[in-house]
LODRENRO-968992 format. One line per 5 residues: number of its first residue (from 0); for each residue x, y, z of N, C-alpha, C. Coordinates in steps of 0.1 Angstrom, whole numbers. Layout:
residues N
NUM> X/Y/Z/X/Y/Z/X/Y/Z  ...
end
This chain:
residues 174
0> 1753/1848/864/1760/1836/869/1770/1840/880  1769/1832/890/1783/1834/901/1799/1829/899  1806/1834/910/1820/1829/903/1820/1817/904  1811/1808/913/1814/1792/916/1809/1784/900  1797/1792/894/1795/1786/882/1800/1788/871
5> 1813/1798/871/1819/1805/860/1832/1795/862  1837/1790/873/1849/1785/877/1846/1766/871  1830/1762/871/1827/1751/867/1831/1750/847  1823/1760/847/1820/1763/837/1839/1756/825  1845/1767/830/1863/1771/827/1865/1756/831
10> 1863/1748/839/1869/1735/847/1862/1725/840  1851/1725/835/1846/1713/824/1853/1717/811  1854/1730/804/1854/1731/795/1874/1729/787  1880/1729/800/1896/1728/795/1897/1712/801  1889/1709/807/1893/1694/809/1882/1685/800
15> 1871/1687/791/1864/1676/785/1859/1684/771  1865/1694/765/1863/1697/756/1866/1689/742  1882/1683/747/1884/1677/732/1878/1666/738  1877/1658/745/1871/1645/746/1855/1645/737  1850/1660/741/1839/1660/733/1836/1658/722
20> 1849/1668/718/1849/1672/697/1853/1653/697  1864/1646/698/1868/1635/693/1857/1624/695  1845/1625/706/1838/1613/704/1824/1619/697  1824/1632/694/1818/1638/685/1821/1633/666  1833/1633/671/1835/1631/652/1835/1617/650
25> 1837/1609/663/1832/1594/657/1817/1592/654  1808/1602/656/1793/1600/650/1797/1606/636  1804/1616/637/1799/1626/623/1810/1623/611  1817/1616/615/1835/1621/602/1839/1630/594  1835/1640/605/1840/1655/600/1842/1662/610
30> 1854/1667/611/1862/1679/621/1848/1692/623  1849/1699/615/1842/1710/613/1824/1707/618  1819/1695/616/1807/1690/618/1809/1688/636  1817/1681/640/1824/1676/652/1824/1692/660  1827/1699/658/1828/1715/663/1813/1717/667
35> 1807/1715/653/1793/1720/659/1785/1715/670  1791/1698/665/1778/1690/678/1784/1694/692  1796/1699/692/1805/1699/705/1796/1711/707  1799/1727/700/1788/1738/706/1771/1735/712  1764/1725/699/1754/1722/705/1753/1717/721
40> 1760/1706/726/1762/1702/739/1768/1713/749  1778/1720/742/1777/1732/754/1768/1742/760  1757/1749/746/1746/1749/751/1739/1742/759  1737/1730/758/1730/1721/771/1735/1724/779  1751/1721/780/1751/1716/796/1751/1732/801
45> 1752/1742/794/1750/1755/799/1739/1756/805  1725/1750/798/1714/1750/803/1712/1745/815  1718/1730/818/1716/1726/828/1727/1728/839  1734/1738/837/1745/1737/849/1739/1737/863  1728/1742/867/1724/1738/883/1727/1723/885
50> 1721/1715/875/1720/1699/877/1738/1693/876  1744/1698/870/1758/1697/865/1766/1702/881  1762/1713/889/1768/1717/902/1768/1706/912  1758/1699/909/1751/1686/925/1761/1673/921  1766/1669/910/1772/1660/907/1790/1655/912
55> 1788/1646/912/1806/1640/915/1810/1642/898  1828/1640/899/1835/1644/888/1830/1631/880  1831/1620/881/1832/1605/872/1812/1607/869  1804/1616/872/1789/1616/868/1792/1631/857  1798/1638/860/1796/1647/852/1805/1644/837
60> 1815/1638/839/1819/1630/827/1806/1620/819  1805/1615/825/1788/1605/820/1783/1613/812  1777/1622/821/1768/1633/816/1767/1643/807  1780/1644/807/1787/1653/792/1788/1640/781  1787/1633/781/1792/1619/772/1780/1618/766
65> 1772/1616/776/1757/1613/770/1749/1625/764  1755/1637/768/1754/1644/761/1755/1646/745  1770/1642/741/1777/1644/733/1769/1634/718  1766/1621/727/1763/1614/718/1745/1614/716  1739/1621/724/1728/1628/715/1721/1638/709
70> 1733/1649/710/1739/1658/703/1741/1657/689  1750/1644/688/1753/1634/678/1745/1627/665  1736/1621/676/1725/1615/669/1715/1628/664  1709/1634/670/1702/1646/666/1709/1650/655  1725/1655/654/1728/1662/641/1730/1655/631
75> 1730/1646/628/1728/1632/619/1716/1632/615  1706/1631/623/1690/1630/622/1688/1647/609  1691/1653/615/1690/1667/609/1698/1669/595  1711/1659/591/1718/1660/580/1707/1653/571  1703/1641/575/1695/1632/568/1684/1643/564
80> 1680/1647/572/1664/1655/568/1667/1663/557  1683/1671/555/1680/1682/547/1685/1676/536  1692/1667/539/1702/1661/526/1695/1659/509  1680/1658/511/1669/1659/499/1673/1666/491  1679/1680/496/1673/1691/486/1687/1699/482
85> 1696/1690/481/1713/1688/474/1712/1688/462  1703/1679/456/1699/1679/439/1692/1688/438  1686/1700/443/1673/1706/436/1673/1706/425  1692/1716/414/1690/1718/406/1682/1708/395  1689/1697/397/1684/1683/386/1671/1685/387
90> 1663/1683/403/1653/1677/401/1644/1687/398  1645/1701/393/1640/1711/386/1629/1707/373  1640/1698/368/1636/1698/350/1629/1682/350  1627/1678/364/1617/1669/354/1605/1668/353  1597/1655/353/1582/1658/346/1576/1655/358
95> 1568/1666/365/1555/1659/373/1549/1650/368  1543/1652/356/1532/1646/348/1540/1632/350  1545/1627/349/1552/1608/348/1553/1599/360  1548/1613/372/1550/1602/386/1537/1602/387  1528/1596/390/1513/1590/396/1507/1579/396
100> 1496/1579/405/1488/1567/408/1484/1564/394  1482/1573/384/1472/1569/374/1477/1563/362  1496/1563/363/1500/1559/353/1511/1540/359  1506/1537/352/1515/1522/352/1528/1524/351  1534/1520/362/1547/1523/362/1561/1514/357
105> 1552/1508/354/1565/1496/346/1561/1500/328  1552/1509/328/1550/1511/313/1565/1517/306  1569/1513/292/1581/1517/287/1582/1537/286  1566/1544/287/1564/1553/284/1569/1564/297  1571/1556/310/1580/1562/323/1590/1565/320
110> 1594/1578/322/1609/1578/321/1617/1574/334  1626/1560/331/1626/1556/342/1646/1561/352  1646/1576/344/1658/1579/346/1657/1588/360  1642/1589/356/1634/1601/365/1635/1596/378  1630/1579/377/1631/1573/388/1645/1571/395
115> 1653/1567/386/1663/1563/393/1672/1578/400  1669/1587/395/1675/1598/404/1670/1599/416  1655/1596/417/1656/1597/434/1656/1586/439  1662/1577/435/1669/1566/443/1682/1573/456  1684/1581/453/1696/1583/464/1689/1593/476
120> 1676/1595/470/1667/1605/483/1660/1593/488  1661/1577/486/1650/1566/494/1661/1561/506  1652/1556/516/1660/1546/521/1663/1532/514  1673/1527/518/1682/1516/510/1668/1507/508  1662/1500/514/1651/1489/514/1641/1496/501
125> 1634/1512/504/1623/1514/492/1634/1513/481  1647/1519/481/1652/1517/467/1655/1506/461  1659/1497/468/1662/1482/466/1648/1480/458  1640/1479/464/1620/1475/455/1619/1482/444  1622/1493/443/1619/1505/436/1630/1498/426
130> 1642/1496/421/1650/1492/416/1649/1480/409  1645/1468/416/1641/1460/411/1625/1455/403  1621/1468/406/1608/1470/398/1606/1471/386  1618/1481/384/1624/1487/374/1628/1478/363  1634/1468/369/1640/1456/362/1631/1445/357
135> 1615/1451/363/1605/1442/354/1605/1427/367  1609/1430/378/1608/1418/384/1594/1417/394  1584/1406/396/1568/1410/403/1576/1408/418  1563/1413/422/1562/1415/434/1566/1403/445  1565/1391/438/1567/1377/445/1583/1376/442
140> 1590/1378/432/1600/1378/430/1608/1382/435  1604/1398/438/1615/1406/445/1614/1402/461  1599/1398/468/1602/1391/479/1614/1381/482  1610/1375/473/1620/1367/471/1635/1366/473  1639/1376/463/1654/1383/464/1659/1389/478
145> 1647/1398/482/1650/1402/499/1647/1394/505  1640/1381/505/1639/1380/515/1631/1384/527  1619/1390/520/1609/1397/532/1595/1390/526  1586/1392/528/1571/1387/527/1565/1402/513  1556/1395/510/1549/1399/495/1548/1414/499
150> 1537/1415/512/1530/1424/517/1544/1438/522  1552/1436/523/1562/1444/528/1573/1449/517  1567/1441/505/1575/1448/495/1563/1456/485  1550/1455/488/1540/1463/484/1537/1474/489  1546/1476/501/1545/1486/514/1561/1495/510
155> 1566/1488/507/1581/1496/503/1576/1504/490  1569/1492/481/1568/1501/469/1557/1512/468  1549/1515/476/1544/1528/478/1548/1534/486  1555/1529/495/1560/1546/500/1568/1548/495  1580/1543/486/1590/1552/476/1583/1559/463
160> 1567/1555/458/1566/1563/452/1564/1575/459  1553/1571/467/1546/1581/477/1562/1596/478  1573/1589/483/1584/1600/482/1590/1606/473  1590/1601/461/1595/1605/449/1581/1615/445  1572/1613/442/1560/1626/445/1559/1632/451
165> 1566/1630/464/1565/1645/472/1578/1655/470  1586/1645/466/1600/1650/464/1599/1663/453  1592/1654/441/1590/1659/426/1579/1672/427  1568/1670/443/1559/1683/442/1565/1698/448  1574/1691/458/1582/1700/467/1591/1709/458
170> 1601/1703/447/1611/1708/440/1602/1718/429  1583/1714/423/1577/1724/414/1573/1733/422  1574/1732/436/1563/1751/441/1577/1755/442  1589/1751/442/1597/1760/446/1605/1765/432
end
């Protein structure tokens, strides 16, 4: 690097640094998380500093902004992904054998404690189905309740099993 890109470099980073971290932590609500997405975007714009040289000062602010906030989104995207596997210990001890296609799942013989733990690994909509299933309510009913069509609560309720089985096969190889 030259001294003109080392002088950019020092001149973005003492004038939009904290602006980074602070509109950083409005994605994340955490200081220490806020740090990170801030280094992630430094990386970038490190990457792109040729493109960052050609620009006026009110575009390179943009540009670091729009950085920031998909830096943002990405580490969010990434919290979600890993966030599954916070419970391993629990989800250790329970029974493969009680999640499947083959067993009726409103039967009293489900343990349905099993189910409700991975309620906090579904999105809110399959858990809302999945929950109210639970409660013995049909499929027209719980439309009902939400508010959505038959066919979209038959679609919620397999893919939350569909996830709680993968959840439940992922946690036995390991």
């Amino acid at each position: 690097m030259n001294d003109e890109v080392n002088r950019l470099i020092i001149n973005i980073f003492s004038n939009f640094h904290p602006l980074m971290v602070s509109a950083a932590y409005r994605y994340v609500r955490n200081s220490q998380d806020a740090e990170d997405v801030a280094s992630d975007c430094w990386l970038s714009i490190i990457r792109h500093m040729d493109t960052l040289q050609k620009l006026e000062d009110y575009a390179i602010k943009a540009y670091i902004m729009r950085c920031v906030h998909n830096c943002s989104i990405d580490y969010i995207r990434r919290q979600k992904r890993y966030s599954c596997y916070e419970h391993q210990n629990e989800m250790r001890s329970l029974y493969l054998s009680q999640i499947g296609d083959e067993y009726d799942w409103n039967s009293p013989g489900i343990d349905s404690s099993i189910i409700m733990l991975g309620l906090s690994f579904l999105p809110p909509r399959e858990a809302q189905v999945l929950k109210l299933k639970f409660e013995m309510h049909s499929t027209n009913s719980i439309a009902t309740i939400m508010n959505i069509a038959p066919g979209t609560v038959r679609k919620y309720w397999f893919k939350a099993k569909r996830r709680i089985r993968v959840l439940l096969d992922s946690q036995a190889d390991s």
